[in-house]
Backbone bond lengths (Angstrom), bond angles and torsions (degrees), N, CA, C in turn:
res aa  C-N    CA-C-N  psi(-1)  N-CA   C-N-CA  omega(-1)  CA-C   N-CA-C  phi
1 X - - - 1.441 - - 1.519 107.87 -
2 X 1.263 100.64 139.79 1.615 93.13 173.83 1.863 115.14 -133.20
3 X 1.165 109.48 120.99 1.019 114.59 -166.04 1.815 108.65 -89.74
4 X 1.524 119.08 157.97 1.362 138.21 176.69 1.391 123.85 -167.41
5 X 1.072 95.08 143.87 2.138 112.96 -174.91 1.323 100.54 73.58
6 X 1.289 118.01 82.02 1.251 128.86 -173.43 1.354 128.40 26.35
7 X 1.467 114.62 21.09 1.998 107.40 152.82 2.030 76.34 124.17
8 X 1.167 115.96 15.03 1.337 111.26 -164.54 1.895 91.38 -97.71
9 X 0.860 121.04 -64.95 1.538 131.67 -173.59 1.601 106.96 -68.50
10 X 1.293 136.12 138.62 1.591 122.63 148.51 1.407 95.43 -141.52
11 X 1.433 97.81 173.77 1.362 101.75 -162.10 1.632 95.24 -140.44
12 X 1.496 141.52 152.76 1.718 118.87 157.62 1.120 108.78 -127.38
13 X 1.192 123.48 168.28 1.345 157.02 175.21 1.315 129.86 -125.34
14 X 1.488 92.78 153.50 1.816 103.41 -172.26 1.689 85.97 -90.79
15 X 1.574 99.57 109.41 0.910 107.66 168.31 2.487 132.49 -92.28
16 X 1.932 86.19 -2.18 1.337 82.95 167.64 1.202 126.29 -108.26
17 X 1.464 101.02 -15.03 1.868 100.88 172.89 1.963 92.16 178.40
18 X 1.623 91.32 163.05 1.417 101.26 -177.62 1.455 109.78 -90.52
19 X 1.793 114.47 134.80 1.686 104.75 -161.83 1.790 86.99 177.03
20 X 1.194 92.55 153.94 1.498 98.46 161.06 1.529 129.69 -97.62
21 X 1.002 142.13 122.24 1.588 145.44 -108.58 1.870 100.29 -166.09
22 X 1.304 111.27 139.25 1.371 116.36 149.92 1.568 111.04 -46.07
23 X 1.422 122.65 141.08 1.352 96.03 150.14 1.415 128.54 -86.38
24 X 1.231 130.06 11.63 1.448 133.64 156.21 2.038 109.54 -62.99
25 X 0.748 115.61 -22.58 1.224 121.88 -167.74 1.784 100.28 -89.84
26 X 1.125 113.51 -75.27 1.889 105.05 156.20 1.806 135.17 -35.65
27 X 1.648 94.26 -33.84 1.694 89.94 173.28 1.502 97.32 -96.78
28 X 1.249 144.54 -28.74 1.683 124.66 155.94 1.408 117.69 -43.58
29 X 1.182 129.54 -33.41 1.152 133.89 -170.43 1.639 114.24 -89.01
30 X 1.333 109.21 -38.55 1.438 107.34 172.53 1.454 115.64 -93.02
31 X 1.558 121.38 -25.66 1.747 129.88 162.72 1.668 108.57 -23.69
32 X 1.288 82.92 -79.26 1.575 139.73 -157.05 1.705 93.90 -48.20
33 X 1.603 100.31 -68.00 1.646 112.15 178.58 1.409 119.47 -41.06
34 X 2.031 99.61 -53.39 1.424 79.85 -174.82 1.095 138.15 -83.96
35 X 1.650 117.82 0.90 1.686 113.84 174.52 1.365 90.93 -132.35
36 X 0.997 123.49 165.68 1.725 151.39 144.79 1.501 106.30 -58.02
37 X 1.418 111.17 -66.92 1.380 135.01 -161.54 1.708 113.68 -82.05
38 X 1.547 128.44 8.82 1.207 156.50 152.60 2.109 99.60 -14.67
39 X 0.818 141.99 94.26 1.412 115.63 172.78 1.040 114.18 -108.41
40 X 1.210 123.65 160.76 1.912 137.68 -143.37 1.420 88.08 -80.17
41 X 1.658 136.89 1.01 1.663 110.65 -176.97 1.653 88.92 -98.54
42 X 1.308 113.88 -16.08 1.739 130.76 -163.65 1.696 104.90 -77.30
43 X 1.444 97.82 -44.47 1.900 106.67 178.41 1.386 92.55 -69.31
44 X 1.230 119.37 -75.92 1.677 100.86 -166.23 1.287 147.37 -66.89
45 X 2.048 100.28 -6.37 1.461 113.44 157.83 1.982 97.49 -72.95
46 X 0.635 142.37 -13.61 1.566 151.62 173.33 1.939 117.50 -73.19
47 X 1.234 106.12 -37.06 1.019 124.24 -175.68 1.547 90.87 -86.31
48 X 1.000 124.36 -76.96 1.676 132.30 -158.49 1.668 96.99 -45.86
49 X 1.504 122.65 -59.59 0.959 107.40 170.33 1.623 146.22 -67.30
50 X 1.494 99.01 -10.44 1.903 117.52 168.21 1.596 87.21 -55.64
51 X 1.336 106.51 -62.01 1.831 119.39 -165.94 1.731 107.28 -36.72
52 X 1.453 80.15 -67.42 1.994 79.73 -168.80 1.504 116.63 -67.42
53 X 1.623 113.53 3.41 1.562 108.98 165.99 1.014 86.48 -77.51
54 X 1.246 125.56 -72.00 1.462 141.95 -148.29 1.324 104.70 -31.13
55 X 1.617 109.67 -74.35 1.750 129.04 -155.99 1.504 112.78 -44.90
56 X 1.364 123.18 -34.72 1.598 128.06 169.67 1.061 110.01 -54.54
57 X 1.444 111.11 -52.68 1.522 100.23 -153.69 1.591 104.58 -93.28
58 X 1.161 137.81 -14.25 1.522 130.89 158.69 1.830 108.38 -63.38
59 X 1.368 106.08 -57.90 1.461 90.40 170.81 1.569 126.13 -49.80
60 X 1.067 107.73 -21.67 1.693 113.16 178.79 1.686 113.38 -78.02
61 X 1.252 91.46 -14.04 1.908 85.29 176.65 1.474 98.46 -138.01
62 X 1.714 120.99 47.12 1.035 129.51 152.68 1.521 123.16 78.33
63 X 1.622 126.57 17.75 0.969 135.33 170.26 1.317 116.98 -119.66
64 X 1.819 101.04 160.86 1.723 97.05 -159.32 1.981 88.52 -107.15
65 X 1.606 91.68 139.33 1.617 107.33 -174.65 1.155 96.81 -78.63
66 X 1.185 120.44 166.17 1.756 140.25 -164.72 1.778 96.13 -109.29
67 X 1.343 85.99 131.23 1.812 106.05 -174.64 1.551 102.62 -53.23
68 X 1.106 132.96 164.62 1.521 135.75 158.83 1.345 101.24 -33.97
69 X 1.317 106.25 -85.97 1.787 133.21 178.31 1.877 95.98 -7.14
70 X 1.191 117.21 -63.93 1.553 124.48 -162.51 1.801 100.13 -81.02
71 X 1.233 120.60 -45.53 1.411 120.16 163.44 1.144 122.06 -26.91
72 X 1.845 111.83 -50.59 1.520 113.83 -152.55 1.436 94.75 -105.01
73 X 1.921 128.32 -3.80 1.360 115.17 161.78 1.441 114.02 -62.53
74 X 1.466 98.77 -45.85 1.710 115.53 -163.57 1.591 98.25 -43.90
75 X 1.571 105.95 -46.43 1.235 121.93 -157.24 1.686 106.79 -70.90
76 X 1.454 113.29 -31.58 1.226 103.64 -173.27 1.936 104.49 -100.38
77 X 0.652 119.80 9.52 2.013 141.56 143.76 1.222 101.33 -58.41
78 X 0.980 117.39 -74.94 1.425 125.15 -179.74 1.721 129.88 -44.98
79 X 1.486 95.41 -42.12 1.841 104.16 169.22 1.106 100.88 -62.78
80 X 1.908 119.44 -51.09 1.484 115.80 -156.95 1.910 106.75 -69.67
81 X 1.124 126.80 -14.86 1.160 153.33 -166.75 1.725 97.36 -72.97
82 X 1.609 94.68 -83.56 1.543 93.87 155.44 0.866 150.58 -12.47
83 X 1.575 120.79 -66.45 1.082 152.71 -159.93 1.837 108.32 -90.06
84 X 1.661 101.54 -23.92 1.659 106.67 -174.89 1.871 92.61 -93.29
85 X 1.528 119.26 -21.09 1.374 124.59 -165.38 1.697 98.29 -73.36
86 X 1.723 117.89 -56.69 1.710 145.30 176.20 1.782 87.48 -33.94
87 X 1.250 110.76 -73.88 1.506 107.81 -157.03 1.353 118.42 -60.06
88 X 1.125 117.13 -40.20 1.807 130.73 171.66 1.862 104.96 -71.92
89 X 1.403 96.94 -41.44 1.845 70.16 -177.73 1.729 125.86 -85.15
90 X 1.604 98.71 -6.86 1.953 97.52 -158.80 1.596 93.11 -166.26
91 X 1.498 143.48 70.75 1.149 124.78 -168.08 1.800 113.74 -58.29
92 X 1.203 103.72 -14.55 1.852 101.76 -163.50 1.499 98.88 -98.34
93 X 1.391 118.32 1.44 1.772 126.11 168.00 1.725 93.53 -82.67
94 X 1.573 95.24 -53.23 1.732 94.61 -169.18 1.396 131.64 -76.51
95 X 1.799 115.62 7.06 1.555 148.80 168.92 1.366 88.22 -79.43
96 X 1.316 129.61 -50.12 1.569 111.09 176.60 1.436 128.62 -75.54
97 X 1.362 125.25 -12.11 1.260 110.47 -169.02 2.422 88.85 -133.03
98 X 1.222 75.95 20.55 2.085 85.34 171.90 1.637 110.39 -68.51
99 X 1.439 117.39 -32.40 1.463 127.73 -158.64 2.046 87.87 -87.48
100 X 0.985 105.55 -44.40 1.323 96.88 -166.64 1.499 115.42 -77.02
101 X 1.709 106.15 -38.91 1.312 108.69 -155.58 1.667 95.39 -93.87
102 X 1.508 163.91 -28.92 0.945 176.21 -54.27 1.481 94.61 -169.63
103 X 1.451 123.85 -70.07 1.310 120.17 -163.64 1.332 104.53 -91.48
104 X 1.703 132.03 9.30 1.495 137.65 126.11 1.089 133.42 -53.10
105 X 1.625 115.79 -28.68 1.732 119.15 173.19 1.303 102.28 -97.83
106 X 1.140 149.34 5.01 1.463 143.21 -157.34 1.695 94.97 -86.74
107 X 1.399 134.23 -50.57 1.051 136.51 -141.99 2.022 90.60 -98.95
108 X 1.145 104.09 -11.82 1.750 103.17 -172.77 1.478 103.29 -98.00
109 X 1.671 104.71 -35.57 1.571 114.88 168.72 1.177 99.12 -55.49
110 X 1.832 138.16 -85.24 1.220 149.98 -165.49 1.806 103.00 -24.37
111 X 0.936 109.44 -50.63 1.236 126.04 173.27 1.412 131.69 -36.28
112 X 1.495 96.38 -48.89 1.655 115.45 -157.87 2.093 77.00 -103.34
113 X 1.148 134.90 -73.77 1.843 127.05 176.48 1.108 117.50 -89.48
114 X 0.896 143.94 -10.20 1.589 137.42 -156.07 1.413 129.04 39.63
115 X 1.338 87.80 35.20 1.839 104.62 169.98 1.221 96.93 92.97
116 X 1.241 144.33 7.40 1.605 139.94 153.50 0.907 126.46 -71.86
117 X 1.593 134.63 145.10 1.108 117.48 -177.52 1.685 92.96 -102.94
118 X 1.273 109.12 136.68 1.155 115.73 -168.97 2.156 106.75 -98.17
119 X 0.974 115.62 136.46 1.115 123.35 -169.62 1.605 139.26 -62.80
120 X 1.826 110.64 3.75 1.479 113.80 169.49 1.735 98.94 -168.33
121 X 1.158 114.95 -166.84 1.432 113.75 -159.80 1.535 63.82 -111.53
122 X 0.752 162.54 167.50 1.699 175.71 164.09 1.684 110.04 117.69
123 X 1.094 101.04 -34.88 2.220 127.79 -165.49 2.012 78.17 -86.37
124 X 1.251 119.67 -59.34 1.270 111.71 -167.73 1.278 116.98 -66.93
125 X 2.265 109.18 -42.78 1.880 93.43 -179.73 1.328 110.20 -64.24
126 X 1.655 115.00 -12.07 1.569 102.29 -166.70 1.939 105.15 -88.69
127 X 0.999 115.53 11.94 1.775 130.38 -164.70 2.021 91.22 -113.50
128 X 0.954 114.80 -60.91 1.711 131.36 151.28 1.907 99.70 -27.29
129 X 1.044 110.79 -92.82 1.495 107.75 -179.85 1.598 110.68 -54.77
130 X 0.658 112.26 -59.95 2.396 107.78 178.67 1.473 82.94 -43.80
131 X 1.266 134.57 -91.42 1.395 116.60 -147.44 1.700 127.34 -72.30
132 X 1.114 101.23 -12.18 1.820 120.06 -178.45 1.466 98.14 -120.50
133 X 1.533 142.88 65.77 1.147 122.39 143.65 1.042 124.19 -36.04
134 X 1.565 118.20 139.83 2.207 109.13 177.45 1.845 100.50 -92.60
């Protein structure tokens, strides 16, 4: 985030790479980053207000904004996203933020198998699409 005119203006950025992206997937990533201690009434007072910037200005250039409901899937894609990025790049970064972020993917996991382990990365993108149509 970058702030200007005394804390009055901010602006954000894709701060892990240039790409076209959910924006649930950028505010997991920058939420998430900046505290540990983030709590789920804190993300979605966070979310509601991403929204009501948001909702003007897509309606203003003719597109329809995404309900809360679809926000806070994107958004929890996005933790699990995270959370699959933490473990592969640095496990003793992702020992710190395991307690928080874990029982955030549980309910998006449940979702995508229902606690099965499903049998190939093909069984899963196709479990990914059934429950997340784009």
């Amino acid at each position: 985030m970058l702030f200007s005119d005394g804390g009055r203006a901010v602006s954000m950025y894709d701060f892990q790479y240039v790409g076209k992206a959910s924006p649930g997937k950028d505010l997991a990533y920058c939420l998430i980053c900046t505290s540990r201690d983030l709590s789920e009434v804190a993300q979605v007072a966070y979310l509601e207000h991403y929204l009501s910037e948001l909702r003007p200005r897509l309606e203003a250039q003719g597109d329809v904004p995404p309900s809360l409901a679809e926000l806070r899937v994107a958004y929890g894609l996005g933790v699990c996203d995270l959370s699959r990025w933490m473990v592969g790049w640095n496990r003793q970064y992702w020992a710190s933020f395991k307690g928080m972020m874990q029982p955030r993917c549980e309910p998006t996991l449940q979702t995508i198998d229902g606690g099965k382990l499903l049998t190939s990365e093909e069984a899963y993108l196709e479990a990914v699409f059934s429950a997340f149509p784009p």
